[in-house]
C-alpha positions as a printed Julia matrix, in Angstrom:
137×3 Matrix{Float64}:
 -14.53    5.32  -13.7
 -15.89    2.04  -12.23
 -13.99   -0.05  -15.06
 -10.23    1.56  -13.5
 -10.96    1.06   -9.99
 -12.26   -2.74  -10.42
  -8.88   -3.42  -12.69
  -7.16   -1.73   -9.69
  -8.69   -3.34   -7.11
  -8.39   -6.9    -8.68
  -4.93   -6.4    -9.96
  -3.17   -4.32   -7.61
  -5.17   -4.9    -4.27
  -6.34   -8.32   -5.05
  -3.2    -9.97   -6.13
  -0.9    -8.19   -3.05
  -3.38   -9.83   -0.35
  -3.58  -13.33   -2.0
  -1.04  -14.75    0.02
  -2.3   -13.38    3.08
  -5.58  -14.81    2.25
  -3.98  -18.27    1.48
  -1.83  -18.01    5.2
  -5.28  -17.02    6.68
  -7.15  -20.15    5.04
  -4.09  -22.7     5.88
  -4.27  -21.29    9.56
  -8.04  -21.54    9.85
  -7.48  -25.25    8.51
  -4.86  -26.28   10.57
  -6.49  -24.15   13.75
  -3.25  -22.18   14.42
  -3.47  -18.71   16.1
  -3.99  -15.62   13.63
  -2.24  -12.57   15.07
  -1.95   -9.49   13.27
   1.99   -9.29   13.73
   2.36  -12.37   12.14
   1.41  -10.32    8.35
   3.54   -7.26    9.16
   5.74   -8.07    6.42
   3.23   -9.02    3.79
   1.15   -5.56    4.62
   4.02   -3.59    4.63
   5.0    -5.14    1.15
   1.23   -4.44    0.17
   1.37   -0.84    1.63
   4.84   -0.16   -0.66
   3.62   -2.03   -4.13
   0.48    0.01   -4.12
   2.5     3.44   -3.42
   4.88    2.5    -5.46
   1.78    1.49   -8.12
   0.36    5.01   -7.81
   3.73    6.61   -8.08
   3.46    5.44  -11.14
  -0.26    6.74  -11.82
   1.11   10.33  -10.59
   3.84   10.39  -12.96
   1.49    9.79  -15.66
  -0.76   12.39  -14.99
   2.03   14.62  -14.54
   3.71   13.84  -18.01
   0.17   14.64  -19.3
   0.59   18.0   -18.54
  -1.81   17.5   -15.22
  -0.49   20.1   -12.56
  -1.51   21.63   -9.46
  -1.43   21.15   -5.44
  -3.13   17.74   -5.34
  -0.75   16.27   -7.43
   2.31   17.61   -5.56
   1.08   16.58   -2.55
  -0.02   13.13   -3.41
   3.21   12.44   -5.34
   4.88   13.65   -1.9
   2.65   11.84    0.3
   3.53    8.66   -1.56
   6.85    9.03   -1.87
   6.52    9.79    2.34
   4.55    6.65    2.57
   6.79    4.28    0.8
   9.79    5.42    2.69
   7.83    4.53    5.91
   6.79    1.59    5.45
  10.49    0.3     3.89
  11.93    1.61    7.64
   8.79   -0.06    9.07
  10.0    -3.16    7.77
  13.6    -2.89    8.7
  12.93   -1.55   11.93
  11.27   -4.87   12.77
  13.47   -7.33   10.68
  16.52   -5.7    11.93
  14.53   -5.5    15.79
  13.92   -9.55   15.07
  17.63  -10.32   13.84
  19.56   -8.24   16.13
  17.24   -9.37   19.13
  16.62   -5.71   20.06
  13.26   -4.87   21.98
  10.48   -3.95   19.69
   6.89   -2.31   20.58
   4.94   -4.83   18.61
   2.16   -2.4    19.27
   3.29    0.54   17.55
   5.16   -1.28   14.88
   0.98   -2.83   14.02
  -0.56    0.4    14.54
   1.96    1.99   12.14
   1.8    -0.41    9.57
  -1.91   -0.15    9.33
  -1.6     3.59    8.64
   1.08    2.96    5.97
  -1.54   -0.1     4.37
  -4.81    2.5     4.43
  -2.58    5.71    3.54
  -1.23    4.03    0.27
  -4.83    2.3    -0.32
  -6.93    5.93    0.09
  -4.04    7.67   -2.15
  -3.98    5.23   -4.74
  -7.84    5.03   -5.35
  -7.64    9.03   -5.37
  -4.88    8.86   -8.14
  -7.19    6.17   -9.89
  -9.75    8.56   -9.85
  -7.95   11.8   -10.63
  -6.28    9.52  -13.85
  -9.77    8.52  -14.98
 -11.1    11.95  -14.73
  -8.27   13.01  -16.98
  -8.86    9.91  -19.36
 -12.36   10.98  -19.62
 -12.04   14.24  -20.14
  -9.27   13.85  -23.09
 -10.59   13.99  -26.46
């Protein structure tokens, strides 16, 4: 099981943050401000590639025969999640090109919850898929 969720984490986790890392280390070097608001679009990316990722993983425990509540609900969850976060991200690019009034606040705090929703459903479909791998003759 370790062996899936280090691929996962590298590929799909590690590779979605890199550029956030690279704005972080550019803005350390060049002593610029870090504010949380200023990666809403890069989490909420991160936040729909990893749904989208595990939408994925769900369908392919589904097409092997894998059924029951959990998957249901994760494959609804995600599907949930990944529409929020795309309205997220209009809500403030529209907000920003329109000049309309945004609560920076809640558009952060909502983000986060779409970035650690996709990340705690996505290592649970890692896991479910490896449990299913391993148990596969």
């Amino acid at each position: 099981m370790a062996e899936r969720l280090v691929k996962w984490f590298a590929f799909s986790i590690g590779l979605t943050i890199l550029p956030i890392i690279l704005s972080l280390i550019l803005h350390v070097t060049f002593n610029i401000d870090i504010h949380f608001s200023d990666y809403t679009s890069e989490f909420l990316f991160m936040a729909v590639t990893l749904a989208a990722t595990a939408i994925g993983d769900v369908y392919e425990l589904i097409h092997k025969g894998v059924n029951g509540i959990h998957i249901t609900v994760m494959f609804v969850s995600l599907i949930f999640i990944s529409l929020i976060c795309i309205s997220i991200y209009e809500m403030h690019s529209i907000g920003s090109a329109l000049e309309i009034a945004t609560n920076p606040k809640m558009i952060d705090i909502l983000t986060a919850i779409g970035c650690l929703s996709s990340l705690g459903i996505g290592v649970a479909c890692q896991v479910f898929l490896e449990r299913i791998e391993g148990s596969s003759p």
